[in-house]
N, CA, C and O atoms as a CHARMM CRD file, in Angstrom:
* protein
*
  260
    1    1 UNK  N    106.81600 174.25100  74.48400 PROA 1      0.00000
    2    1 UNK  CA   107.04800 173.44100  75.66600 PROA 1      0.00000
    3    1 UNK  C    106.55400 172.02200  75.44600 PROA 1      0.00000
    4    1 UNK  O    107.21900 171.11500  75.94600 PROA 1      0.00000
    5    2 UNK  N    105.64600 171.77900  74.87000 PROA 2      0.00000
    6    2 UNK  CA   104.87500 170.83800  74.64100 PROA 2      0.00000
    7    2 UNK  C    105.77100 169.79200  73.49500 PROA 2      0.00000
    8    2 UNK  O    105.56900 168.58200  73.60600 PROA 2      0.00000
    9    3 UNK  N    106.81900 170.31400  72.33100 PROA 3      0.00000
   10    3 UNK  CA   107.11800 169.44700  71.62300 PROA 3      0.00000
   11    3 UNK  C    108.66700 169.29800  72.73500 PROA 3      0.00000
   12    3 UNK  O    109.14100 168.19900  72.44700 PROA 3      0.00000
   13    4 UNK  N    109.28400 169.75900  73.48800 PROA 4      0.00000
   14    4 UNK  CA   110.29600 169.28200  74.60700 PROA 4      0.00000
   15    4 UNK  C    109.53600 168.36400  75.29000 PROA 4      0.00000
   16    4 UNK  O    110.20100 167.32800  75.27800 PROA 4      0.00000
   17    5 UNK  N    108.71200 168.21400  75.76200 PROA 5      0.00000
   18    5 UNK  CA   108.49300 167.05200  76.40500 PROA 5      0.00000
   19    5 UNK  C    108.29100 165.60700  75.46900 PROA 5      0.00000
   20    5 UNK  O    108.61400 164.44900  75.73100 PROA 5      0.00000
   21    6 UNK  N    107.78200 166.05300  74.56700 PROA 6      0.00000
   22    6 UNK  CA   107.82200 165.09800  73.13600 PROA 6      0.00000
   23    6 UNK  C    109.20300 164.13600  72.90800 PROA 6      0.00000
   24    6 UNK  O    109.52900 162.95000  72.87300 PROA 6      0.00000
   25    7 UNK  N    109.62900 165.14300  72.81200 PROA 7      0.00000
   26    7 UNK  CA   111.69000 164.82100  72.50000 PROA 7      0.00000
   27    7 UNK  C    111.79200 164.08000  73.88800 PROA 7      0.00000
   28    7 UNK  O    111.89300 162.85600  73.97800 PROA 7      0.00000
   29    8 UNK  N    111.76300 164.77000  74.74600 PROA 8      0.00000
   30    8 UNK  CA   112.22400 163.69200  76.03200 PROA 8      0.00000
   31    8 UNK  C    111.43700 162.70000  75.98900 PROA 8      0.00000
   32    8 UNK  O    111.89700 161.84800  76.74800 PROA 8      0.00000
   33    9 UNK  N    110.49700 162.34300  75.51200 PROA 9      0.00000
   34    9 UNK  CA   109.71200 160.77400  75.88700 PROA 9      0.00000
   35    9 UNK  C    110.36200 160.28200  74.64400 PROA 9      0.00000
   36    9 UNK  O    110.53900 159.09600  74.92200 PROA 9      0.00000
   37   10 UNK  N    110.78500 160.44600  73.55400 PROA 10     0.00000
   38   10 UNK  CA   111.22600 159.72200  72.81000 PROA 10     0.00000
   39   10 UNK  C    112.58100 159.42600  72.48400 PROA 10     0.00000
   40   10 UNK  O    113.02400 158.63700  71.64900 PROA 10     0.00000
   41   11 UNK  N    113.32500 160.39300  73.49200 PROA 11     0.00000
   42   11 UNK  CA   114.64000 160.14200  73.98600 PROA 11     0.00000
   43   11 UNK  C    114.86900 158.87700  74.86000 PROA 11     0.00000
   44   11 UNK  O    115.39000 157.85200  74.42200 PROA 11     0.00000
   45   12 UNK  N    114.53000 159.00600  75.85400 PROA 12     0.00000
   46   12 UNK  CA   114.12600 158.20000  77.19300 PROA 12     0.00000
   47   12 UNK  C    113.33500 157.17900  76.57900 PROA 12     0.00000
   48   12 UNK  O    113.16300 156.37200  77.49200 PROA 12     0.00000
   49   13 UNK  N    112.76600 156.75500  75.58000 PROA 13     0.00000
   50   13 UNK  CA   112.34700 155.38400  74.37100 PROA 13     0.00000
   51   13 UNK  C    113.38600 154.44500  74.13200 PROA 13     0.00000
   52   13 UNK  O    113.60600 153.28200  74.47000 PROA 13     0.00000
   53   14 UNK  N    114.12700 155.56200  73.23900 PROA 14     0.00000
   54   14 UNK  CA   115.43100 155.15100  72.61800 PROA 14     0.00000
   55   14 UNK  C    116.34700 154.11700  73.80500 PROA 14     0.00000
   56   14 UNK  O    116.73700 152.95700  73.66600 PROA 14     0.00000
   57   15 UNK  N    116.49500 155.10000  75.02800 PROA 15     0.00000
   58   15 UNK  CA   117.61600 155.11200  75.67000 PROA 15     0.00000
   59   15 UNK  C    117.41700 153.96800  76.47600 PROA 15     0.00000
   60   15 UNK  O    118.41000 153.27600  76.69900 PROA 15     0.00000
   61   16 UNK  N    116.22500 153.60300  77.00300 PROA 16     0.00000
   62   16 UNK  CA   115.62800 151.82700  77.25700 PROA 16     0.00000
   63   16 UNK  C    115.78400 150.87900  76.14900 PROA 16     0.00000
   64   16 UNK  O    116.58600 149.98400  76.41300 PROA 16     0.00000
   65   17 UNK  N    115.13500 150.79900  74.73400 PROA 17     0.00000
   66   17 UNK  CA   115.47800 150.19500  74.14500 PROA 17     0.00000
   67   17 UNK  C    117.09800 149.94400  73.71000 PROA 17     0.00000
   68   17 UNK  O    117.37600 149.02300  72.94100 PROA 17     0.00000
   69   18 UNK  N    117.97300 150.69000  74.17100 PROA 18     0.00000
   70   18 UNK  CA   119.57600 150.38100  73.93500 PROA 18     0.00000
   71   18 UNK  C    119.78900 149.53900  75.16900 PROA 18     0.00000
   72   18 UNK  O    120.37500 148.46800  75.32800 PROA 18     0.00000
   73   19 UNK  N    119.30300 150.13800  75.78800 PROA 19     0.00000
   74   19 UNK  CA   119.58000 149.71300  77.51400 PROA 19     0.00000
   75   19 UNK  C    119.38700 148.33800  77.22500 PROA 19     0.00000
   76   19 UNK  O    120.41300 147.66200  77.28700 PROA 19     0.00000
   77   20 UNK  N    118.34600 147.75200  76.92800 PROA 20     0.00000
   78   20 UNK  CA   117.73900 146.22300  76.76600 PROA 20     0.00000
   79   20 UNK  C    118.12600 145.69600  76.23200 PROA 20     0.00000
   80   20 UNK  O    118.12000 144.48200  76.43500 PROA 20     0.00000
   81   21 UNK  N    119.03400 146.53100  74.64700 PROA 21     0.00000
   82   21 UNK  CA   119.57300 145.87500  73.95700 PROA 21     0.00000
   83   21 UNK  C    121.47100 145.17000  74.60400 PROA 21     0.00000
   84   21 UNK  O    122.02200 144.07900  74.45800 PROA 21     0.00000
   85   22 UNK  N    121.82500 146.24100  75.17900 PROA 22     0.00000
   86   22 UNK  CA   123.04500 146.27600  76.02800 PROA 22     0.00000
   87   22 UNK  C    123.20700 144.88100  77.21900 PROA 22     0.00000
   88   22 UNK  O    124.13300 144.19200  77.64700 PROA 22     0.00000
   89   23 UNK  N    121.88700 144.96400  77.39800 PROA 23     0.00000
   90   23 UNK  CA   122.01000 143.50800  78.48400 PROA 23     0.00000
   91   23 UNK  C    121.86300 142.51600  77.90800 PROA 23     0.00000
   92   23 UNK  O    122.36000 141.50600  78.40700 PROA 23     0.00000
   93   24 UNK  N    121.16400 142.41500  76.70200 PROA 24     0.00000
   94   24 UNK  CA   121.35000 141.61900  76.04000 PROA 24     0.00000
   95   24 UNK  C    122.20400 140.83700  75.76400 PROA 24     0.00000
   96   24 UNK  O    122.18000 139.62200  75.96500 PROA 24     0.00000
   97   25 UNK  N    123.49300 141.81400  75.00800 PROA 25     0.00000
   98   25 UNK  CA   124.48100 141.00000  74.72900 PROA 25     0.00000
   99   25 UNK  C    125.46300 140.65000  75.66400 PROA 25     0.00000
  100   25 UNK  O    126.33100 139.78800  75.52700 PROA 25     0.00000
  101   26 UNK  N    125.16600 141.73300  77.08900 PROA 26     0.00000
  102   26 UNK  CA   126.16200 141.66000  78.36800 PROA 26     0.00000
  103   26 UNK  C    125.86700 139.82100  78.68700 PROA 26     0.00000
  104   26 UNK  O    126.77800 139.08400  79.06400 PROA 26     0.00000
  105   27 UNK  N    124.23400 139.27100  78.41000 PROA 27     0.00000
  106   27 UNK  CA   123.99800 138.04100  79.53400 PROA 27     0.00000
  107   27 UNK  C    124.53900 136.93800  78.18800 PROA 27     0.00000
  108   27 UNK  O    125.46700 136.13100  78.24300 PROA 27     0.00000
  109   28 UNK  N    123.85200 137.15200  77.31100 PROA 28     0.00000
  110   28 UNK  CA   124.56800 136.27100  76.16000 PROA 28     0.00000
  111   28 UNK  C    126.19200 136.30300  76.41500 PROA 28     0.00000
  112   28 UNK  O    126.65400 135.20900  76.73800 PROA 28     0.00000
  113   29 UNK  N    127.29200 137.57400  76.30600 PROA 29     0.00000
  114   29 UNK  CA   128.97600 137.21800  76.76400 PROA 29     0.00000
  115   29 UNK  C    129.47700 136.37700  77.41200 PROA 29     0.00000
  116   29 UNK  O    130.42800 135.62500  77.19900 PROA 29     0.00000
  117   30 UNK  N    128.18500 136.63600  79.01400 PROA 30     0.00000
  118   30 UNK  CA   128.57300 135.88000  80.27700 PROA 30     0.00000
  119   30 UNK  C    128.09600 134.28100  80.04500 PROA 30     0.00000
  120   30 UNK  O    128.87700 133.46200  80.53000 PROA 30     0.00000
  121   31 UNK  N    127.07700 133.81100  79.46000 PROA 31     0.00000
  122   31 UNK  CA   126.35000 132.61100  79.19600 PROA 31     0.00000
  123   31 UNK  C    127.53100 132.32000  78.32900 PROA 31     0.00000
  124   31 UNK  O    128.10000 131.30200  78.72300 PROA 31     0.00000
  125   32 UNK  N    128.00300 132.77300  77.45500 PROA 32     0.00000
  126   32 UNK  CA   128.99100 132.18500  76.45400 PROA 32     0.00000
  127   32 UNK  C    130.38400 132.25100  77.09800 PROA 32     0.00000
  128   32 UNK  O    131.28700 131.63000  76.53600 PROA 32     0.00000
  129   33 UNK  N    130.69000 133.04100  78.38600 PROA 33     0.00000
  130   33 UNK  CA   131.75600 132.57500  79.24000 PROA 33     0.00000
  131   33 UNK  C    131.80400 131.33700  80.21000 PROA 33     0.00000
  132   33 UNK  O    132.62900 130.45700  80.45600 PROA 33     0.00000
  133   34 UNK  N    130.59700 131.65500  80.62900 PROA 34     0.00000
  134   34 UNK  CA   130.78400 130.55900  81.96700 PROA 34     0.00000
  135   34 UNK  C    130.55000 129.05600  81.27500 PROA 34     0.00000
  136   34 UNK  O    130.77100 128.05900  81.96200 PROA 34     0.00000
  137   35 UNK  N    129.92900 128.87900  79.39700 PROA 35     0.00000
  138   35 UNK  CA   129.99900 127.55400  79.03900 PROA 35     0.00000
  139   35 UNK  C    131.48500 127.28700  78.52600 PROA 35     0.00000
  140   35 UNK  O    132.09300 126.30700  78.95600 PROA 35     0.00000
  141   36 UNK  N    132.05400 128.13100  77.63300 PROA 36     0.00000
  142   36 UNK  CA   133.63500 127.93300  76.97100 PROA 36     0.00000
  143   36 UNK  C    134.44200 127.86800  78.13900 PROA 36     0.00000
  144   36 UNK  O    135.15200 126.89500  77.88400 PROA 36     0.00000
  145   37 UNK  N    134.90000 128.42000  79.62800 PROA 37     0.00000
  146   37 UNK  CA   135.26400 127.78600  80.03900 PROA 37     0.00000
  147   37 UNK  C    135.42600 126.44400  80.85100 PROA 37     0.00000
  148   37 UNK  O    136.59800 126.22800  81.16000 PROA 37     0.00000
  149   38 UNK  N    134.71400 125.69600  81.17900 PROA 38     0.00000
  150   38 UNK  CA   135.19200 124.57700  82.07100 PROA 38     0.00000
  151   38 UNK  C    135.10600 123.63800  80.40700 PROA 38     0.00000
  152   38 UNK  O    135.61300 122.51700  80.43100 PROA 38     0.00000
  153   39 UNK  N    134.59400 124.03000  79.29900 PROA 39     0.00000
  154   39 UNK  CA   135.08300 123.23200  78.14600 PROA 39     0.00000
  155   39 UNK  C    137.26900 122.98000  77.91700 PROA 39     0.00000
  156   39 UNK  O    138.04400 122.04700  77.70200 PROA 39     0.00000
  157   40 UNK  N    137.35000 124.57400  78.16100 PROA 40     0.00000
  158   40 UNK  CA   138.37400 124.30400  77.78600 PROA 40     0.00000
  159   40 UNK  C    139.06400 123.76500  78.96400 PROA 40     0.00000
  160   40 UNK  O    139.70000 122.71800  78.83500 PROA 40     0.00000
  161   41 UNK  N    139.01800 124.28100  79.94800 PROA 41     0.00000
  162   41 UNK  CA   139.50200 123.89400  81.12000 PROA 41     0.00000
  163   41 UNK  C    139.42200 122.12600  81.38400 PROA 41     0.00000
  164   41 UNK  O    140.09300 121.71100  82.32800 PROA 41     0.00000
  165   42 UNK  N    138.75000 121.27000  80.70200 PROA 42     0.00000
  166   42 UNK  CA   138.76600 119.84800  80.54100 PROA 42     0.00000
  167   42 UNK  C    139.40000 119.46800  79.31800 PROA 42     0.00000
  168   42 UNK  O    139.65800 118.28300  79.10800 PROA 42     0.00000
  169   43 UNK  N    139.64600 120.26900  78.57900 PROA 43     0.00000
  170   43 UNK  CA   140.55000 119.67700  77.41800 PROA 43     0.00000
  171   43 UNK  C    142.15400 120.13000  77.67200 PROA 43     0.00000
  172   43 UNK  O    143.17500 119.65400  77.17700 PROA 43     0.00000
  173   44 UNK  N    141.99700 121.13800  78.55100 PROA 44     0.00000
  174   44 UNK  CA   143.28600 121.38100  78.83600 PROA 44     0.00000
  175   44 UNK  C    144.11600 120.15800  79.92000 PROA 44     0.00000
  176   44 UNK  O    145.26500 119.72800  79.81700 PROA 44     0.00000
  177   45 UNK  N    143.12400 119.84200  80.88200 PROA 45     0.00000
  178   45 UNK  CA   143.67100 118.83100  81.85100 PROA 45     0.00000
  179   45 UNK  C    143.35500 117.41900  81.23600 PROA 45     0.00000
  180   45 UNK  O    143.75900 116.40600  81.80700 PROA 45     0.00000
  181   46 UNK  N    142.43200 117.33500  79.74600 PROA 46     0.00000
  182   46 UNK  CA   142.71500 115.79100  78.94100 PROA 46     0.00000
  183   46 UNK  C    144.34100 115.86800  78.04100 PROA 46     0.00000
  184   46 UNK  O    145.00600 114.88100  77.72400 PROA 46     0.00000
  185   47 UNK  N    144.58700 116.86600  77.85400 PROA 47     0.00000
  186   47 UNK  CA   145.94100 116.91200  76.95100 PROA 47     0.00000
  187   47 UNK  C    147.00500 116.46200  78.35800 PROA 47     0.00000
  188   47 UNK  O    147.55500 115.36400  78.27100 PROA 47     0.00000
  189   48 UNK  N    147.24800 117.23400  79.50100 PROA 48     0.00000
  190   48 UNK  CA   147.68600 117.05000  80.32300 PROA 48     0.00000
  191   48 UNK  C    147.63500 116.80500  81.18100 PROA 48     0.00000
  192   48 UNK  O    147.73000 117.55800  82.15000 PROA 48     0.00000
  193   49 UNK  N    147.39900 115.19300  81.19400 PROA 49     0.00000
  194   49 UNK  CA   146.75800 114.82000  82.50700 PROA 49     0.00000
  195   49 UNK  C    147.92400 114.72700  83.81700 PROA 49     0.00000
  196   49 UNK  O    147.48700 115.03500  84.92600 PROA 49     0.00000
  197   50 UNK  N    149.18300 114.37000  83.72800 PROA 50     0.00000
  198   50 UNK  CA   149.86500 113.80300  84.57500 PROA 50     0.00000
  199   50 UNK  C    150.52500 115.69700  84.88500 PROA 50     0.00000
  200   50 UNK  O    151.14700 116.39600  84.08500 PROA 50     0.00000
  201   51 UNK  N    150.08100 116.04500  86.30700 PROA 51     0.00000
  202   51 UNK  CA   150.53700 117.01600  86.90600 PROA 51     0.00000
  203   51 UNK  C    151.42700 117.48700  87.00300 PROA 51     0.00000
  204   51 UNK  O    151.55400 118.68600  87.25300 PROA 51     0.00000
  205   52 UNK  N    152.77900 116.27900  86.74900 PROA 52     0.00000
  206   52 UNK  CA   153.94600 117.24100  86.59300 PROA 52     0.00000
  207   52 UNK  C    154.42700 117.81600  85.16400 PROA 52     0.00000
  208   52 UNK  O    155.47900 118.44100  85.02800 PROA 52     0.00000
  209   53 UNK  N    153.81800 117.62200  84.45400 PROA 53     0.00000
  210   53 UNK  CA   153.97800 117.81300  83.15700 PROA 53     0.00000
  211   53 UNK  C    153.30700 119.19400  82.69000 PROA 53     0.00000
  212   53 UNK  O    153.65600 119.80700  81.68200 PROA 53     0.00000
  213   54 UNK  N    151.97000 119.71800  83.85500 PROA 54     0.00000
  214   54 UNK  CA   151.60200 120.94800  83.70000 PROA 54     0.00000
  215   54 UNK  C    152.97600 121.98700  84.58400 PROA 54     0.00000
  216   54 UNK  O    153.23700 123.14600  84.26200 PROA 54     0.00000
  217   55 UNK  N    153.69500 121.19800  85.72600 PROA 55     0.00000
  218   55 UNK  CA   154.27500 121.50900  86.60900 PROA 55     0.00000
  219   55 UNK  C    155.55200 122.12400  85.25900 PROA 55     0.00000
  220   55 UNK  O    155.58800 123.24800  84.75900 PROA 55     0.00000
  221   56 UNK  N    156.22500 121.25600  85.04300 PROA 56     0.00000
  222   56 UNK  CA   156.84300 121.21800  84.07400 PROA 56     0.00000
  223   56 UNK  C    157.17700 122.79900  82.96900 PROA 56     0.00000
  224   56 UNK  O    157.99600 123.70400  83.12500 PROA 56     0.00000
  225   57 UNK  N    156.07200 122.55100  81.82000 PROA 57     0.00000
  226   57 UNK  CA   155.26600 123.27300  81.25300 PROA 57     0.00000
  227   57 UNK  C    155.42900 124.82600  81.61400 PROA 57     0.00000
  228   57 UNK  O    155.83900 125.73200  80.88900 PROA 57     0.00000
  229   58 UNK  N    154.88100 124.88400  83.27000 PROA 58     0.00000
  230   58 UNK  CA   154.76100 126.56700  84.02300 PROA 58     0.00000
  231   58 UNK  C    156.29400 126.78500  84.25500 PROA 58     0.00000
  232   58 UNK  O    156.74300 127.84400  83.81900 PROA 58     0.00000
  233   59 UNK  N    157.08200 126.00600  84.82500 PROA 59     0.00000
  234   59 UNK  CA   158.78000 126.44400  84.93700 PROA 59     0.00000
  235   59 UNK  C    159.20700 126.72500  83.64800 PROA 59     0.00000
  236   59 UNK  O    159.72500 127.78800  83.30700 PROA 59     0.00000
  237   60 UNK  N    159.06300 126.10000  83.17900 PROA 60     0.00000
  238   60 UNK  CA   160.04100 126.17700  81.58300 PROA 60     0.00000
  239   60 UNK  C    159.19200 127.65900  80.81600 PROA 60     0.00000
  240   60 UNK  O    159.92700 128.34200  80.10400 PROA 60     0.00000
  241   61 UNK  N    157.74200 128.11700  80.95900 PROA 61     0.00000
  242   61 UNK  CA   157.36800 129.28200  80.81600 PROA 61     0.00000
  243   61 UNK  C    157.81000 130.42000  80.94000 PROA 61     0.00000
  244   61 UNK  O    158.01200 131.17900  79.99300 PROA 61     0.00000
  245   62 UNK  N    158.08300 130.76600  82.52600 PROA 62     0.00000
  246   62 UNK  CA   158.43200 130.89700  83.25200 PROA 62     0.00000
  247   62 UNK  C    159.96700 131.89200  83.00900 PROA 62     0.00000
  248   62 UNK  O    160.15200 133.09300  83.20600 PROA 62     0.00000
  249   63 UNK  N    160.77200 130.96900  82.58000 PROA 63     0.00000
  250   63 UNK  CA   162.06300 131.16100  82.03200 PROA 63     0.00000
  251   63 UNK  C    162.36500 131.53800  80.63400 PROA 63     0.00000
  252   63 UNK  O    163.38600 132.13900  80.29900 PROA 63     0.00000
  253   64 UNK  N    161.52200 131.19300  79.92000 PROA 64     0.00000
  254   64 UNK  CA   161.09400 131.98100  78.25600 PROA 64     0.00000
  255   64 UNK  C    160.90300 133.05900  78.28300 PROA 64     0.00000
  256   64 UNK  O    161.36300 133.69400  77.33400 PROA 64     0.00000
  257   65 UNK  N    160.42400 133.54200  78.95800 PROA 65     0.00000
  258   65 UNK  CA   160.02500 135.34100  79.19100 PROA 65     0.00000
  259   65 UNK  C    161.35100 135.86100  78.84200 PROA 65     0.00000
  260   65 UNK  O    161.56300 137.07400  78.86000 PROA 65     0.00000
């Protein structure tokens, strides 16, 4: 009985240290989302600045399908 409880504390070790590791890379994804976009999102509206030309662009898309 005594080495089952063993195993479970060093199960339940493991299973935090993944855990910690898991958010890890979950807050790093999101930190590396919320900076890449409004990057691209300003290079997209410096290539195209004049609105009808994005206007443009989405019709003619649009119809490529």
């Amino acid at each position: 009985m005594f080495k089952a409880s063993e195993a479970c504390i060093r199960i339940d070790k493991i299973l935090r240290t993944r855990l910690k590791k898991n958010k890890t890379k979950l807050a790093f994804l999101i930190i590396a989302f919320l900076i890449a976009t409004p990057i691209y999102i300003s290079q997209y509206t410096r290539i195209y600045n004049n609105s009808n030309e994005r206007e443009k662009l989405t019709v003619d898309g649009m119809f490529l399908d």
